[in-house]
N, CA, C and O atoms as a GROMACS GRO file, in nm:
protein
  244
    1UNK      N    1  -0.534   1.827   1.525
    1UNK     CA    2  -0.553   1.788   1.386
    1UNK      C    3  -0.696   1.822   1.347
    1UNK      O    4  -0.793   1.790   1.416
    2UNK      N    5  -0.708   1.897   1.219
    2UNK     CA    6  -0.854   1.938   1.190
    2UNK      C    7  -0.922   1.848   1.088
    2UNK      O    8  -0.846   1.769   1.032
    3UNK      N    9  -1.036   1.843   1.056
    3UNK     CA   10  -1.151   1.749   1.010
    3UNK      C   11  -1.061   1.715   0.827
    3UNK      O   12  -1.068   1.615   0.755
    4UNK      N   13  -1.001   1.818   0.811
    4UNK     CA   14  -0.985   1.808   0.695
    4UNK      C   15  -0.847   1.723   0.679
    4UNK      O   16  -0.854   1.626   0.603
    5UNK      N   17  -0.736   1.745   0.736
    5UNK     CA   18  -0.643   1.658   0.768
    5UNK      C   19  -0.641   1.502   0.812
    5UNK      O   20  -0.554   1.416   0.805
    6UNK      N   21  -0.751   1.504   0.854
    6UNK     CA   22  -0.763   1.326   0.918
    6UNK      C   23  -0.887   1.255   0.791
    6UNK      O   24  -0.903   1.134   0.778
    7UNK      N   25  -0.960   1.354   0.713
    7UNK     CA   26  -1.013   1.326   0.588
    7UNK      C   27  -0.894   1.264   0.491
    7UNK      O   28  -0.900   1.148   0.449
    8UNK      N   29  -0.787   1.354   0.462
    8UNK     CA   30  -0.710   1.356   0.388
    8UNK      C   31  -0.636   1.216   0.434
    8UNK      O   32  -0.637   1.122   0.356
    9UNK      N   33  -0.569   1.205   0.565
    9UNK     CA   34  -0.500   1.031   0.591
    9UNK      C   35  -0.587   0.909   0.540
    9UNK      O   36  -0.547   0.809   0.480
   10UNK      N   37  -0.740   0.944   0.586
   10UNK     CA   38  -0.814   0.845   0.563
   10UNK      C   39  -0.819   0.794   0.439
   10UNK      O   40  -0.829   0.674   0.415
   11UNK      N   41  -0.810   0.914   0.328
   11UNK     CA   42  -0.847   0.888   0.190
   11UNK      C   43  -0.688   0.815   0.172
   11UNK      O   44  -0.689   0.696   0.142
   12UNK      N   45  -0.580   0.868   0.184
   12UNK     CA   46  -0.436   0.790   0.124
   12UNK      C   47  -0.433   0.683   0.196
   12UNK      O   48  -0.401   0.585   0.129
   13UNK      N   49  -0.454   0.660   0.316
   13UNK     CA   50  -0.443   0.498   0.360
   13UNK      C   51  -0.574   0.382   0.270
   13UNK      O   52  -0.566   0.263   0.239
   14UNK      N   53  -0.659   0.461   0.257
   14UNK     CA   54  -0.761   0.354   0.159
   14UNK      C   55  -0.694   0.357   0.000
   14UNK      O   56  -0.716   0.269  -0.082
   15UNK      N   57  -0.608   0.475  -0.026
   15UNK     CA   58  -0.583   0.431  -0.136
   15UNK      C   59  -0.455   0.346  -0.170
   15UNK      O   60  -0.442   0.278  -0.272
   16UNK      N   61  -0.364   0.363  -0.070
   16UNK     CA   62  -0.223   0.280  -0.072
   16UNK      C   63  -0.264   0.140  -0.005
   16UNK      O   64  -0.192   0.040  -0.010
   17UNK      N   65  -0.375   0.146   0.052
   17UNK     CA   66  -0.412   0.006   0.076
   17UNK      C   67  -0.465  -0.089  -0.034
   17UNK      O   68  -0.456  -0.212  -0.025
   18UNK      N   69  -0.524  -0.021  -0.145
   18UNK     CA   70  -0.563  -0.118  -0.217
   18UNK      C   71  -0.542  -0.162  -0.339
   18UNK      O   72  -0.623  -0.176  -0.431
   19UNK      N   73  -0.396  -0.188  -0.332
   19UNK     CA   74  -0.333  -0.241  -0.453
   19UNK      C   75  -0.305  -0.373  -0.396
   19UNK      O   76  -0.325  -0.470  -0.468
   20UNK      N   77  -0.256  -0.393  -0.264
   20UNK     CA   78  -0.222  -0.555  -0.183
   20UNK      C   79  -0.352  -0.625  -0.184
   20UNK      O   80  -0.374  -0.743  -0.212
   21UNK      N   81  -0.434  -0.532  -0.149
   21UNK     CA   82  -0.584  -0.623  -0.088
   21UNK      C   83  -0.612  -0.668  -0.221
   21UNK      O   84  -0.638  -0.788  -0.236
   22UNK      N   85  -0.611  -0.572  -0.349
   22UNK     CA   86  -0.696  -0.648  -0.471
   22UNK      C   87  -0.582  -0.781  -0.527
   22UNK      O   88  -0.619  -0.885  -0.581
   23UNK      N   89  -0.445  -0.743  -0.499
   23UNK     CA   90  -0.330  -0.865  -0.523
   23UNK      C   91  -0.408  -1.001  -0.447
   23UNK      O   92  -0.442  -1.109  -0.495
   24UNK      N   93  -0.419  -0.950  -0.318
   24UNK     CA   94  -0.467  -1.059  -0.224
   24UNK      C   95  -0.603  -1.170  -0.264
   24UNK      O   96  -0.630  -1.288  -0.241
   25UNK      N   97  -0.680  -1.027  -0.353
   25UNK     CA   98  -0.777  -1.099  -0.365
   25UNK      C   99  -0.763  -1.180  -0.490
   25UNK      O  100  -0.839  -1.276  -0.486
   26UNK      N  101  -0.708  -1.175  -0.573
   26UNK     CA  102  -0.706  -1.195  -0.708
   26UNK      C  103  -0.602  -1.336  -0.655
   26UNK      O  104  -0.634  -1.435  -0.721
   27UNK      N  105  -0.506  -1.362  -0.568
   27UNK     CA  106  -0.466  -1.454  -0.519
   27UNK      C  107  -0.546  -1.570  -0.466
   27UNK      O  108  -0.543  -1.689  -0.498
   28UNK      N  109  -0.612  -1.508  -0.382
   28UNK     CA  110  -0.711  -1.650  -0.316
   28UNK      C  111  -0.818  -1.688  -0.424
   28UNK      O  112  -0.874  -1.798  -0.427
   29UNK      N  113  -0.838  -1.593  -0.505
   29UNK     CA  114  -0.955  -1.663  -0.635
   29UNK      C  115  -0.889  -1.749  -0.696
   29UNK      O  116  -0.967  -1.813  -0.767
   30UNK      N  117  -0.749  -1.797  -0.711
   30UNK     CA  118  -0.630  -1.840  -0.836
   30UNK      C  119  -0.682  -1.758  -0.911
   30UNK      O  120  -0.750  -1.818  -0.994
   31UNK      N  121  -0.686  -1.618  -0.930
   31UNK     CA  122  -0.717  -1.542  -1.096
   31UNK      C  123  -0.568  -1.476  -1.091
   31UNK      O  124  -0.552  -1.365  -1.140
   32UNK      N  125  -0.459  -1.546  -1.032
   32UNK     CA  126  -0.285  -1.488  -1.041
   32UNK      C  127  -0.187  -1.620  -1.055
   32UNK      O  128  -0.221  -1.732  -1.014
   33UNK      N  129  -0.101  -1.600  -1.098
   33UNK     CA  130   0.057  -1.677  -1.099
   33UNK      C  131   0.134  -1.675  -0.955
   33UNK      O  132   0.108  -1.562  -0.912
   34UNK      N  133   0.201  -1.730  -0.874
   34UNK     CA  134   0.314  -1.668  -0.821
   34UNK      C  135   0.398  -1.600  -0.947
   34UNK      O  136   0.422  -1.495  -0.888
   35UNK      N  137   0.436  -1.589  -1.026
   35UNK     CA  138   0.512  -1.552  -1.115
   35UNK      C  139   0.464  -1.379  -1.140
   35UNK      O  140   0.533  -1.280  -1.162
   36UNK      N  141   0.345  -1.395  -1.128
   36UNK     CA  142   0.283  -1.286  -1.200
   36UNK      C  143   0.252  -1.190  -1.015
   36UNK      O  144   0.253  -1.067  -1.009
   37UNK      N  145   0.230  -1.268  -0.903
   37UNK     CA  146   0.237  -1.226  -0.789
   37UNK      C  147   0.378  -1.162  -0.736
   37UNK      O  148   0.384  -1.054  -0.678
   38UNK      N  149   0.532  -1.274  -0.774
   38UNK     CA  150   0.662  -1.169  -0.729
   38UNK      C  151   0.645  -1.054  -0.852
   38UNK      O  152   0.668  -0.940  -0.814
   39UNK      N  153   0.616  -1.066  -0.964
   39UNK     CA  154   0.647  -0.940  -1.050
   39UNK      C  155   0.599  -0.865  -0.983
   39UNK      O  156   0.683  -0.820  -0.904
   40UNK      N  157   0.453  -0.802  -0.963
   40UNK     CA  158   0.399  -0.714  -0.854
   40UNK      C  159   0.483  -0.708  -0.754
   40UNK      O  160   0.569  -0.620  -0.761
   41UNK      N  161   0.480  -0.794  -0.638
   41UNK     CA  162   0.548  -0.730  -0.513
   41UNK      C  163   0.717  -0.676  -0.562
   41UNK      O  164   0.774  -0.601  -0.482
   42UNK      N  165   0.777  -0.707  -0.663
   42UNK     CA  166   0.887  -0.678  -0.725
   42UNK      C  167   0.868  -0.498  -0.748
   42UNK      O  168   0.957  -0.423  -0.706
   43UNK      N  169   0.767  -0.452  -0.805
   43UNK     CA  170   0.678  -0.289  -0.857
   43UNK      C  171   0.635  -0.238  -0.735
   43UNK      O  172   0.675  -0.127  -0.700
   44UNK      N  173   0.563  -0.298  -0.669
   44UNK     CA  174   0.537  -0.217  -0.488
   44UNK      C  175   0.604  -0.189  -0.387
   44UNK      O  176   0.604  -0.078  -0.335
   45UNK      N  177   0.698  -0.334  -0.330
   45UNK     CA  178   0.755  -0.313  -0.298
   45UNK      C  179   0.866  -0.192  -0.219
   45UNK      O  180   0.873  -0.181  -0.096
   46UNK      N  181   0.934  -0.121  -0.303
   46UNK     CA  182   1.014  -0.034  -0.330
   46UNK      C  183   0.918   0.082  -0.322
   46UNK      O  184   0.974   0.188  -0.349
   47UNK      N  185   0.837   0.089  -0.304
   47UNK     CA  186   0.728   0.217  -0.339
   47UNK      C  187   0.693   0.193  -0.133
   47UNK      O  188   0.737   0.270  -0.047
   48UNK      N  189   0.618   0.083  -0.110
   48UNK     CA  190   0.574   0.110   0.016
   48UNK      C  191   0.696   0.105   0.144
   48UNK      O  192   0.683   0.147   0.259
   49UNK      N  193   0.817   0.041   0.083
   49UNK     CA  194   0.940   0.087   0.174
   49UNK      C  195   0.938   0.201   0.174
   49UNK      O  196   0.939   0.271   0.276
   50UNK      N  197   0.933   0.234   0.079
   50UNK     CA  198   1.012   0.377   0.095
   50UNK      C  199   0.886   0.483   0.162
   50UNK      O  200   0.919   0.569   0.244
   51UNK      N  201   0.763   0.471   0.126
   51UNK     CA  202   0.647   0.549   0.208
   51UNK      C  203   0.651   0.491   0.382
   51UNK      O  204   0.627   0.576   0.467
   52UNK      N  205   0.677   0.366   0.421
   52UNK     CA  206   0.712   0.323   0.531
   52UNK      C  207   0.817   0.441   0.583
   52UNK      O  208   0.770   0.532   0.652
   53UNK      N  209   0.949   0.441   0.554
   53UNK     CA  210   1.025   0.524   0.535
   53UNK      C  211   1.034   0.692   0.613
   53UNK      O  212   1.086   0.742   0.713
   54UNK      N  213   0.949   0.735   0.497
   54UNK     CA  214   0.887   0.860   0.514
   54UNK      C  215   0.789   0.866   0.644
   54UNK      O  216   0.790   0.957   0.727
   55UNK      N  217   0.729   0.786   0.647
   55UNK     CA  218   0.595   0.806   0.804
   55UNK      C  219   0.701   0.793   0.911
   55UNK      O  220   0.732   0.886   0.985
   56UNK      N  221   0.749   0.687   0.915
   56UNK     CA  222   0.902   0.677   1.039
   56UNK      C  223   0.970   0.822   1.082
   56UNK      O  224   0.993   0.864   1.195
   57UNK      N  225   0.994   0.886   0.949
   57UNK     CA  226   1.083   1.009   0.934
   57UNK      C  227   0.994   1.072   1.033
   57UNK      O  228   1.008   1.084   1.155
   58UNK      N  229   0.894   1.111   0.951
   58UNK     CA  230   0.774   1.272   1.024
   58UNK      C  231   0.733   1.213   1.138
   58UNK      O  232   0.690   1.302   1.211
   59UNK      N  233   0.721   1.073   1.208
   59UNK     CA  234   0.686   1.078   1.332
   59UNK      C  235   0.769   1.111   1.444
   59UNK      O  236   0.738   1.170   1.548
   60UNK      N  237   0.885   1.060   1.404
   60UNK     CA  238   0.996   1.092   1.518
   60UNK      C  239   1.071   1.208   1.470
   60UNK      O  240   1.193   1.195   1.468
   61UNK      N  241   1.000   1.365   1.414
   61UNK     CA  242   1.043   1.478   1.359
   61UNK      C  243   1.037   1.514   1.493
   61UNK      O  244   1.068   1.628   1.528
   0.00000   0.00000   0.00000
């Protein structure tokens, strides 16, 4: 794997990481609802299954 490829994971795992962490954070401040917390995981959800999904696929290619 070359410099530029393990650049490239690094950057999409920091960026698919931080839609939970800022949920998370915005949770422990109370600046959220549960109401307003399932709507979100209701919108992500379905997005990081399915990228879960896909990494499963290409590892055991």
């Amino acid at each position: 794997m070359d410099w530029v490829r393990l650049e490239l994971i690094v950057e999409l795992v920091i960026v698919f990481s931080a839609p939970p962490i800022y949920q998370y954070y915005l949770w422990r401040r109370g600046k959220t609802t549960p109401a307003q917390l399932k709507k979100t995981l209701k919108i992500f959800l379905p997005f990081y299954i399915g990228l879960i999904a896909i990494l499963i696929a290409w590892l055991f290619s």
